[in-house]
C-alpha positions, 0 to 999 in steps of 0.5 A: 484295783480296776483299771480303766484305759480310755483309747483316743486316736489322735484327733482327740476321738475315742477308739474303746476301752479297756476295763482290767481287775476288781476294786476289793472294796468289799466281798464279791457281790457286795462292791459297789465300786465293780457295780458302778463301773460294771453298770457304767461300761455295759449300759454303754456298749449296750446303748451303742449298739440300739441308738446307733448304727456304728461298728463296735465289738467288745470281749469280756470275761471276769474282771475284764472288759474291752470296746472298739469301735474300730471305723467312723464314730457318730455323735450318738456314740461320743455322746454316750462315750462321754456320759461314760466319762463322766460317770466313771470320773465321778466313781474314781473322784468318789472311791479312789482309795479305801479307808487304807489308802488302797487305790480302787480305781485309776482311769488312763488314757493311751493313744492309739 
Protein backbone atom coordinates (compact mmCIF):
# COMPACT_ATOMS: atom_id res chain seq x y z
CA UNK A 1 0.00 0.00 0.00
CA UNK A 2 1.49 3.46 -0.54
CA UNK A 3 0.97 5.93 1.84
CA UNK A 4 0.45 9.48 1.42
CA UNK A 5 1.22 11.96 4.70
CA UNK A 6 0.19 15.60 3.89
CA UNK A 7 2.02 18.00 6.42
CA UNK A 8 -0.41 21.18 7.55
CA UNK A 9 1.07 23.73 10.05
CA UNK A 10 -1.42 24.84 12.17
CA UNK A 11 -2.54 27.66 9.99
CA UNK A 12 -4.13 25.09 7.69
CA UNK A 13 -0.67 25.72 5.17
CA UNK A 14 1.18 22.76 3.98
CA UNK A 15 4.70 22.13 5.20
CA UNK A 16 5.48 18.63 2.70
CA UNK A 17 4.78 15.15 2.42
CA UNK A 18 5.85 12.10 2.87
CA UNK A 19 5.12 9.15 0.30
CA UNK A 20 6.18 5.45 1.90
CA UNK A 21 5.55 1.85 0.03
CA UNK A 22 4.10 0.53 -3.19
CA UNK A 23 0.40 0.03 -4.52
CA UNK A 24 0.86 -3.92 -5.57
CA UNK A 25 -1.70 -3.32 -8.29
CA UNK A 26 0.40 -5.02 -10.82
CA UNK A 27 4.34 -6.38 -11.30
CA UNK A 28 7.05 -3.63 -11.16
CA UNK A 29 6.90 -1.32 -14.08
CA UNK A 30 3.35 -2.30 -14.90
CA UNK A 31 1.39 -0.47 -11.67
CA UNK A 32 -0.36 2.35 -12.94
CA UNK A 33 -1.28 3.33 -9.44
CA UNK A 34 3.15 4.06 -8.39
CA UNK A 35 2.92 5.75 -11.85
CA UNK A 36 0.17 8.04 -11.05
CA UNK A 37 1.30 8.86 -7.69
CA UNK A 38 5.06 8.81 -8.76
CA UNK A 39 4.26 11.22 -11.82
CA UNK A 40 1.82 13.36 -9.28
CA UNK A 41 4.40 13.95 -6.25
CA UNK A 42 7.79 14.66 -8.73
CA UNK A 43 6.24 16.70 -11.27
CA UNK A 44 5.53 18.95 -7.97
CA UNK A 45 8.69 19.19 -6.53
CA UNK A 46 9.79 19.80 -9.90
CA UNK A 47 7.35 22.74 -10.47
CA UNK A 48 8.43 24.00 -7.33
CA UNK A 49 11.78 24.60 -7.74
CA UNK A 50 11.45 26.27 -11.56
CA UNK A 51 8.27 28.72 -10.99
CA UNK A 52 8.92 29.48 -7.72
CA UNK A 53 11.85 30.92 -5.58
CA UNK A 54 10.66 29.04 -2.19
CA UNK A 55 12.97 26.98 0.11
CA UNK A 56 12.17 23.05 -0.48
CA UNK A 57 14.14 19.86 -0.15
CA UNK A 58 13.13 16.52 -0.84
CA UNK A 59 14.66 12.68 -0.36
CA UNK A 60 13.87 9.96 -2.11
CA UNK A 61 14.75 6.28 -2.71
CA UNK A 62 12.51 3.31 -3.62
CA UNK A 63 9.25 3.40 -2.53
CA UNK A 64 9.71 6.41 -0.48
CA UNK A 65 9.57 10.16 -0.87
CA UNK A 66 9.50 13.08 1.02
CA UNK A 67 9.16 17.40 0.71
CA UNK A 68 9.48 20.40 2.89
CA UNK A 69 9.16 23.26 2.47
CA UNK A 70 10.45 24.38 5.86
CA UNK A 71 10.19 28.61 5.47
CA UNK A 72 7.22 31.01 3.88
CA UNK A 73 5.08 29.45 1.14
CA UNK A 74 3.88 31.49 -2.01
CA UNK A 75 0.82 31.09 -3.65
CA UNK A 76 2.68 29.64 -6.63
CA UNK A 77 3.70 26.79 -4.20
CA UNK A 78 0.16 26.27 -2.65
CA UNK A 79 -1.35 26.25 -5.94
CA UNK A 80 0.78 23.25 -7.25
CA UNK A 81 0.44 21.71 -3.39
CA UNK A 82 -3.30 21.62 -4.27
CA UNK A 83 -2.98 20.49 -7.71
CA UNK A 84 -1.10 17.67 -6.15
CA UNK A 85 -4.17 17.30 -3.68
CA UNK A 86 -6.11 16.99 -6.04
CA UNK A 87 -4.65 14.40 -8.26
CA UNK A 88 -3.68 12.31 -5.66
CA UNK A 89 -7.41 12.50 -4.22
CA UNK A 90 -8.66 11.42 -7.64
CA UNK A 91 -6.13 8.43 -7.58
CA UNK A 92 -7.18 7.25 -4.03
CA UNK A 93 -11.28 8.02 -4.98
CA UNK A 94 -10.02 5.72 -8.44
CA UNK A 95 -7.98 2.85 -7.05
CA UNK A 96 -8.50 2.63 -3.22
CA UNK A 97 -8.70 -1.03 -3.26
CA UNK A 98 -8.18 -3.99 -5.67
CA UNK A 99 -10.32 -6.43 -6.79
CA UNK A 100 -9.62 -8.12 -3.42
CA UNK A 101 -10.33 -5.48 -1.34
CA UNK A 102 -6.69 -4.75 -0.92
CA UNK A 103 -6.25 -0.86 0.32
CA UNK A 104 -3.70 0.61 -2.42
CA UNK A 105 -3.40 3.77 -1.27
CA UNK A 106 -4.59 6.05 1.80
CA UNK A 107 -3.82 9.77 1.86
CA UNK A 108 -3.36 11.32 5.66
CA UNK A 109 -2.73 14.42 7.23
CA UNK A 110 -0.32 15.25 10.34
CA UNK A 111 -0.05 18.33 11.59
CA UNK A 112 3.40 19.65 12.15
Amino acid sequence: MITVKVKIDSDGRYRGFEVKGHAGFAPAGEDIVCAAVSVLTQNTINAIETFTKDDISYSADDGYLECSLPGMVSEESKLLLNALMLGLESVEESYRTDKKGNQLICILTEEV
